[in-house]
VOGU-3710 file (C-alpha; in Angstrom, 3 decimals, decimal comma):
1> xxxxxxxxxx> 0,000/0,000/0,000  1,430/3,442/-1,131  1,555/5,718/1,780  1,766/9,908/1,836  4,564/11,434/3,485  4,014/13,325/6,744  5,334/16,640/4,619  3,241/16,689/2,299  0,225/15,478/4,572  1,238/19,180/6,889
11> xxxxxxxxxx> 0,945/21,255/3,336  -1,039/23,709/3,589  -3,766/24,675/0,680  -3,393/27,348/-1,087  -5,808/30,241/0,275  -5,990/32,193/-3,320  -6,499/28,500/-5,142  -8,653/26,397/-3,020  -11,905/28,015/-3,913  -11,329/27,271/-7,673
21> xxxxxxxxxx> -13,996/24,383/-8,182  -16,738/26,235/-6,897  -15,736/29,621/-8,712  -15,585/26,650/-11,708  -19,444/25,877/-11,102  -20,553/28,954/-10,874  -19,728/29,907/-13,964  -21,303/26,191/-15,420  -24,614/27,948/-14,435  -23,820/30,790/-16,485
31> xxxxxxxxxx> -22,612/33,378/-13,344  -19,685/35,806/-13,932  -16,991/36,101/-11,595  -15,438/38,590/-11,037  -11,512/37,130/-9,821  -10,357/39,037/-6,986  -8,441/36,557/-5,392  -5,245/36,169/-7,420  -2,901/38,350/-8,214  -3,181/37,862/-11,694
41> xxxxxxxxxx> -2,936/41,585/-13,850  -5,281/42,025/-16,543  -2,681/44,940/-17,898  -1,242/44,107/-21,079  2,125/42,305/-20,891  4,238/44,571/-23,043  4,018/43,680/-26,905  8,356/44,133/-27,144  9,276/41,458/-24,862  6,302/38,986/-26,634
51> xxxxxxxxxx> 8,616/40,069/-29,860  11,337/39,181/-28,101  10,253/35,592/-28,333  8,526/35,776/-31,472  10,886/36,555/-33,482  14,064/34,700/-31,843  16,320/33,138/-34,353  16,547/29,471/-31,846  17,426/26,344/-33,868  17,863/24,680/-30,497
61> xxxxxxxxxx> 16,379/25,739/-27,217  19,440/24,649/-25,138  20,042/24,443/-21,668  20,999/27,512/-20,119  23,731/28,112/-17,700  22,661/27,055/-14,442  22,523/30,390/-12,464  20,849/31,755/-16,245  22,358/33,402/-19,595  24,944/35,665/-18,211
71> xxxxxxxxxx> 23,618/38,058/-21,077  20,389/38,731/-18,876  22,207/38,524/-15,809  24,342/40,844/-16,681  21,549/43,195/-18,183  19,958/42,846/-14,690  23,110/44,371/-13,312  22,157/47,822/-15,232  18,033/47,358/-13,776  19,034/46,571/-10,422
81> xxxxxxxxxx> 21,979/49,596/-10,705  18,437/52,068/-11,493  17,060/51,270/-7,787  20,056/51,725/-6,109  21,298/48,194/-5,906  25,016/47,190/-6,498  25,521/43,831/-7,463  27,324/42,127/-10,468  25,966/39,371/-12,408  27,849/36,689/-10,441
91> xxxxxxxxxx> 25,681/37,817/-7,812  22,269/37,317/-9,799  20,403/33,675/-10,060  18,023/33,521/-12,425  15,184/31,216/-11,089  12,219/29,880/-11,826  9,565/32,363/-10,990  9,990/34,306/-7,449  8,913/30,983/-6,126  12,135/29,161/-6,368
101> xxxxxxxxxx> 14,140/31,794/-5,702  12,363/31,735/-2,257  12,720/27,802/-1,990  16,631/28,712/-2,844  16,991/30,780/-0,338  15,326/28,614/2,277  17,196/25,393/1,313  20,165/27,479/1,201  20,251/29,452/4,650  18,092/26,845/7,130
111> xxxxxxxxxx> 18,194/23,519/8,488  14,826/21,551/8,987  13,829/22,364/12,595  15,342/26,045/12,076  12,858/29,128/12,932  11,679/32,276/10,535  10,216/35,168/11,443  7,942/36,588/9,743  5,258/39,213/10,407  1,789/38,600/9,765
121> xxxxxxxxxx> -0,906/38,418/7,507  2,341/37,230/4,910  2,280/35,614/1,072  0,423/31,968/2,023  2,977/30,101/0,125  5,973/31,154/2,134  4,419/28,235/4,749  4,437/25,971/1,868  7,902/26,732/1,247  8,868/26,224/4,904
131> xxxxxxxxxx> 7,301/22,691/5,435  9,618/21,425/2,233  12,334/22,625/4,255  11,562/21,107/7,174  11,498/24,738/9,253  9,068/26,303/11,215  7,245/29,472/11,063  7,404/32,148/13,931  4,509/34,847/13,114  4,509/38,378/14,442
141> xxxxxxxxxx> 1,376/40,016/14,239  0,549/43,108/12,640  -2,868/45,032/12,980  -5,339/46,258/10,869  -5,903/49,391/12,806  -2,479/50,468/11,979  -2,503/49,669/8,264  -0,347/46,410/9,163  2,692/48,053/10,139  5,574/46,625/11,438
151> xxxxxxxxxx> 5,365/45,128/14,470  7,198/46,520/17,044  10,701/44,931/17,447  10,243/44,283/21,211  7,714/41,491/19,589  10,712/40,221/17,460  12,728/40,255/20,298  9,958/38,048/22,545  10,043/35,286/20,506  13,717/35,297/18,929
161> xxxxxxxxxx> 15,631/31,808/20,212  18,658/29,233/19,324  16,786/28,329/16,381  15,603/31,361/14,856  17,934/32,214/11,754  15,572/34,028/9,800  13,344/36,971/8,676  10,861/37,674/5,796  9,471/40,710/4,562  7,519/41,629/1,543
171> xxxxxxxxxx> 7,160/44,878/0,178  5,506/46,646/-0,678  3,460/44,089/1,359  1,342/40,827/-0,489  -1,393/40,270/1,086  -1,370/44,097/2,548  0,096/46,199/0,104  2,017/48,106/3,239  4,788/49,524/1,940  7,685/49,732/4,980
181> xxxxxxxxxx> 9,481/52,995/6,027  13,144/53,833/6,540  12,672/53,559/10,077  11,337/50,023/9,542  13,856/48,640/7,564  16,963/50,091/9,451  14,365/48,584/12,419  15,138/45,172/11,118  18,446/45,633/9,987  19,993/46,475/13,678
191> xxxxxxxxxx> 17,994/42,994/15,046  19,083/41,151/12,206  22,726/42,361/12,875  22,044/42,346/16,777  21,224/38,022/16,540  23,216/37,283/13,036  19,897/36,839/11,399  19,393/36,692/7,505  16,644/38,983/6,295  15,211/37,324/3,143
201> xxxxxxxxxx> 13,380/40,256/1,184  10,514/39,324/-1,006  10,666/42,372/-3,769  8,390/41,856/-6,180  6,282/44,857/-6,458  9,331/47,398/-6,171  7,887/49,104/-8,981  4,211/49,639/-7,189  4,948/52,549/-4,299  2,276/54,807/-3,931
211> xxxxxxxxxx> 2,663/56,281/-0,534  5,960/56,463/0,533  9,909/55,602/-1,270  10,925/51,957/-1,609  13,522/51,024/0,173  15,029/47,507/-0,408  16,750/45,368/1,796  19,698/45,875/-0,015  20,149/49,625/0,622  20,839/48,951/4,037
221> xxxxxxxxxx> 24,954/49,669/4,526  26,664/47,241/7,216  23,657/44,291/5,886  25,208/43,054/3,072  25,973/39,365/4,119  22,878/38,661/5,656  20,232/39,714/2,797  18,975/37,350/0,330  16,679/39,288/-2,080  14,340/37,514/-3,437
231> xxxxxxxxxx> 12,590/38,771/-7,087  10,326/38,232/-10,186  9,423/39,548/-13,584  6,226/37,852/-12,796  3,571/41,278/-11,176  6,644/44,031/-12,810  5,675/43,380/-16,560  2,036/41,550/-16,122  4,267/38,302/-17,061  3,228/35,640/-14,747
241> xxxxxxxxxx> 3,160/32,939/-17,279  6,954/33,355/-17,795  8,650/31,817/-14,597  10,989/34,148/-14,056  12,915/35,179/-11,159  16,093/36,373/-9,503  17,611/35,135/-6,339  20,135/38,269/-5,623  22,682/38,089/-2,865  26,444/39,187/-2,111
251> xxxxxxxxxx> 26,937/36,667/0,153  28,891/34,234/-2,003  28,692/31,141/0,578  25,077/31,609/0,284  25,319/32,070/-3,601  27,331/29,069/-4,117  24,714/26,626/-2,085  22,106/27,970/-4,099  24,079/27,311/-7,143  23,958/23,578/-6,269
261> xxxxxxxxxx> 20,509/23,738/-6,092  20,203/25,301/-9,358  22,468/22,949/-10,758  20,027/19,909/-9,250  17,097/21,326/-11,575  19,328/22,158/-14,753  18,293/25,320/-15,741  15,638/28,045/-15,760  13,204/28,721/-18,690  15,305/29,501/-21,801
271> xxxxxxxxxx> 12,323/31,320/-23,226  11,447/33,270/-20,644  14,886/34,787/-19,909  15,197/36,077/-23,390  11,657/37,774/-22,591  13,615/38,938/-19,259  16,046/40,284/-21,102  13,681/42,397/-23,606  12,030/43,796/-20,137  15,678/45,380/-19,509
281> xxxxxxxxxx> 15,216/47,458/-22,283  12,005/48,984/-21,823  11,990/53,015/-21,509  11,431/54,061/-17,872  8,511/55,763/-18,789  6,817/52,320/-19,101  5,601/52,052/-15,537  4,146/55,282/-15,791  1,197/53,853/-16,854  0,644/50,687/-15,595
291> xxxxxxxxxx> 0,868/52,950/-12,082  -1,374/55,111/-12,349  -3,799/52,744/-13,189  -3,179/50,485/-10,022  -3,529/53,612/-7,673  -6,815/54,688/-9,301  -8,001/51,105/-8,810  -6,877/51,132/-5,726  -8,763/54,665/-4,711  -11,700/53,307/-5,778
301> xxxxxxxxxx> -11,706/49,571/-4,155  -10,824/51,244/-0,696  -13,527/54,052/-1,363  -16,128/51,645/-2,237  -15,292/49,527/0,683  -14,806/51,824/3,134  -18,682/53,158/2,059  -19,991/49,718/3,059  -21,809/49,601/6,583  -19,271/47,470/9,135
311> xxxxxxxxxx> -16,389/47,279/6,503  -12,961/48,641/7,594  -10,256/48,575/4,591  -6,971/50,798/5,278  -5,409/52,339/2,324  -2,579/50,506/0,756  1,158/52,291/0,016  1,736/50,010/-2,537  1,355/46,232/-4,907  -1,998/46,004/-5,764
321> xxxxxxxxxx> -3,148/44,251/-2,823  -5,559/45,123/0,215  -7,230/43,849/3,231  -10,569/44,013/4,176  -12,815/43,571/7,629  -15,741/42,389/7,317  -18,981/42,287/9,644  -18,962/38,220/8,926  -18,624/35,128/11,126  -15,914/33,241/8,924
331> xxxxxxxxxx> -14,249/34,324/5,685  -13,813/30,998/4,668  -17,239/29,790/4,827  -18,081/33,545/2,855  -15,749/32,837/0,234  -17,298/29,541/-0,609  -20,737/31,124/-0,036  -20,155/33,731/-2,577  -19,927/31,276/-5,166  -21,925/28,452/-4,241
341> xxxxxxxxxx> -25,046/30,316/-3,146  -24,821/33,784/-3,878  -25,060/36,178/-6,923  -26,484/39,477/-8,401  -27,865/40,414/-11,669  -25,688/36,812/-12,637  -22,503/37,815/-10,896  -20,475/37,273/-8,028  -17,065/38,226/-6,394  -14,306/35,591/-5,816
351> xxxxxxxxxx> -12,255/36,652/-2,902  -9,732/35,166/-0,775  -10,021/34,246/2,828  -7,574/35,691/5,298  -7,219/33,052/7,320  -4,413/31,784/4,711  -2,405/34,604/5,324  -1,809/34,336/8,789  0,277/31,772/11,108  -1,772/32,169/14,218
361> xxxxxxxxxx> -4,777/30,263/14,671  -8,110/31,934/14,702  -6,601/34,985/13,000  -7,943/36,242/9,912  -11,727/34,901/10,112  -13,378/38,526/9,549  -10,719/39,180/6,811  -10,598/38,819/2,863  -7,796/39,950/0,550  -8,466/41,620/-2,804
371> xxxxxxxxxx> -6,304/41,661/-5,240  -7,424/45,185/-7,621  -5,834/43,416/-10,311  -9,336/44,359/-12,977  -10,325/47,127/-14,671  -12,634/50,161/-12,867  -15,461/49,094/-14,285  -15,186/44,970/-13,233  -14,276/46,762/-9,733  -16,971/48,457/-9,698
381> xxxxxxxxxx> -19,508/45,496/-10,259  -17,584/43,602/-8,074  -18,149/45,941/-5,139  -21,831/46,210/-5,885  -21,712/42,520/-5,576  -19,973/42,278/-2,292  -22,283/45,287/-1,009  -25,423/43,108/-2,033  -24,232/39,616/-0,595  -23,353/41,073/2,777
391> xxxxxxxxxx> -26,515/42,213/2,793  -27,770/38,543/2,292  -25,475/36,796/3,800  -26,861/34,713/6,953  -23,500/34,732/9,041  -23,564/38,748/9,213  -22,426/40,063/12,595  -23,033/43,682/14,066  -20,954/46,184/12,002  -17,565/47,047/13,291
401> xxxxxxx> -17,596/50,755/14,078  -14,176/51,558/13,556  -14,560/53,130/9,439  -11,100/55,680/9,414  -8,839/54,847/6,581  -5,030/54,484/7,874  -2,739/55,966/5,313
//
């Protein structure tokens, strides 16, 4: 008799995913819905770096170099060099998507048993990450009242041990969109010298700052050895498809165990780095756009929100990602409801629990994330839906009075 391993058995589903068979039936009996739980952009992935592949001149689609063509690598020197980032292209490993760049970095820095800190509601997948390495989550919780700041470090501090190597940060912020401070980051950087900690900086949505300056992990001086950057081409040019990542650090002990790891799967996606490389080469102009349409989405998913009776949604600095209260017994049995039992004029919302998103039990159950990743007009509809089904919606609980928006 086959058996399951224990691992995979302690997996955790995938908040943002596990709804997909009912969002599939709803639309069987002819319902739209409207997908706000995925991250997924519907702006256009730019037409030059589809040429890029298009029209490549490939007899063979080879293998790549392990750690990625050192012609994109070394193009990524000049990108990273326009944010303020020094590295050369020895310190650059192209992955496969931001995923295994954050897998790299896990199998690369911790031992199974080893501790990471991370502060809470964080991306749902960095669990599933952990349980393949065999190390354990630590969760620090931030607050909705305060926009999910950082928690203070005195929190860090309470539950820092022998086994704690480790912390994560994301931003600007997925699930959150909080964007941290100066203060934050230099916050983190005097613990993480203080107890010889890595800081492994999830920086996917550099290019997404609304409220405030981004400041990566790697602009703090004295850190250098213990950050492991961890990035994608996947949310920067609407690309998700591709695969593409970066795993960036100057810590060449660290670099080197990674490269085995690379090494173990071959290669990354030969296509996909050539469309990586096209990216390098767009003006700087070309997130102008793309921009301004995620803040206006964003202005008018928190506005609409924030006009519902007992919903509390503070505004996001940056991604294209927010977090909503809701005057509801249990997100998860919500989410489901919204597209098992629920629509208007044909239509429904698909949203994601919170619960996902957070490492401490019973956190999270009043709590969706949206992802404002559709047009005005689709958010617009969506939030009439949402208004209408928590009107209906038989686990409703007295409104929450607190309504300010946190900046």
């Amino acid at each position: 008799m086959l058996t399951i391993s224990n691992r995979g058995q302690q997996m955790p589903p995938s908040p943002i995913r596990k709804l997909v068979p009912y969002a599939e039936a709803a639309k069987k009996k002819g319902i739209k819905v409207y997908h706000l739980n995925i991250g997924q952009p519907d702006i256009e992935t730019p037409k030059a770096i589809m040429d890029a592949v298009r029209h490549t001149d490939m007899k063979v689609l080879e293998y790549s170099h392990s750690a990625g063509n050192e012609s994109y690598r070394r193009k990524l020197v000049q990108y990273y060099k326009k944010v303020g980032i020094d590295v050369t292209h020895e310190q650059i490993l192209i992955t496969t998507g931001g995923s295994e760049a954050i897998m790299f970095g896990f199998f690369s820095c911790l031992n199974p048993g080893d501790e990471v800190i991370i502060p809470e509601p964080f991306y749902a997948n960095y669990n599933g990450f952990a349980c393949a390495a065999g190390v354990n989550v630590v969760p620090i919780t931030s607050r909705i009242e305060t926009g999910f700041a950082l928690p203070p470090i005195a929190d860090f501090e309470k539950v820092i041990t022998a086994k704690t190597k480790a912390i994560i940060i994301c931003s600007p912020n997925n699930p959150t969109g909080y964007l941290y401070s100066r203060e934050e980051m230099e916050a983190l950087k005097v613990i993480c010298i203080k107890h010889n900690l890595y800081l492994f900086s999830d920086e996917a949505y550099r290019e997404f700052c609304y409220d405030g300056d981004y400041v990566s992990a790697m602009h703090l001086k004295g850190l250098e050895e213990n950050v492991v950057l961890m990035d994608t081409i996947s949310k920067r040019y609407s690309a998700c498809g591709a695969r593409i990542g970066a795993l960036v650090t100057k810590n060449k002990t660290v670099y080197d165990t990674a490269m085995k790891f690379a090494q173990a799967r071959l290669s990354p996606p030969g296509l996909a780095q050539i469309m990586g490389e096209a990216a390098i080469d767009l003006p700087d102009s070309y997130f102008d756009a793309p921009k301004a349409e995620y803040m206006a989405r964003r202005d008018l998913l928190v506005k609409r929100l924030n006009a519902m009776p007992g919903v509390f949604c503070p505004n996001p600095g940056g991604a294209f990602y927010a977090i909503a209260r809701l005057p509801i017994d249990d997100s998860d049995t919500f989410c489901q409801w919204l597209l098992e039992s629920f629509s208007y004029k044909d239509q429904t919302v698909m949203l994601a629990p919170a619960t996902g998103f957070y490492g401490t039990p019973g956190l999270g159950k009043n709590e969706v994330r949206l992802a404002y990743v559709l047009n005005l007009n689709a958010i617009n509809a969506a939030m009439d839906c949402l208004e209408k089904a928590l009107e209906q919606y038989p686990g409703r609980v007295k409104a929450v009075a607190e309504k300010e928006v946190m900046n």
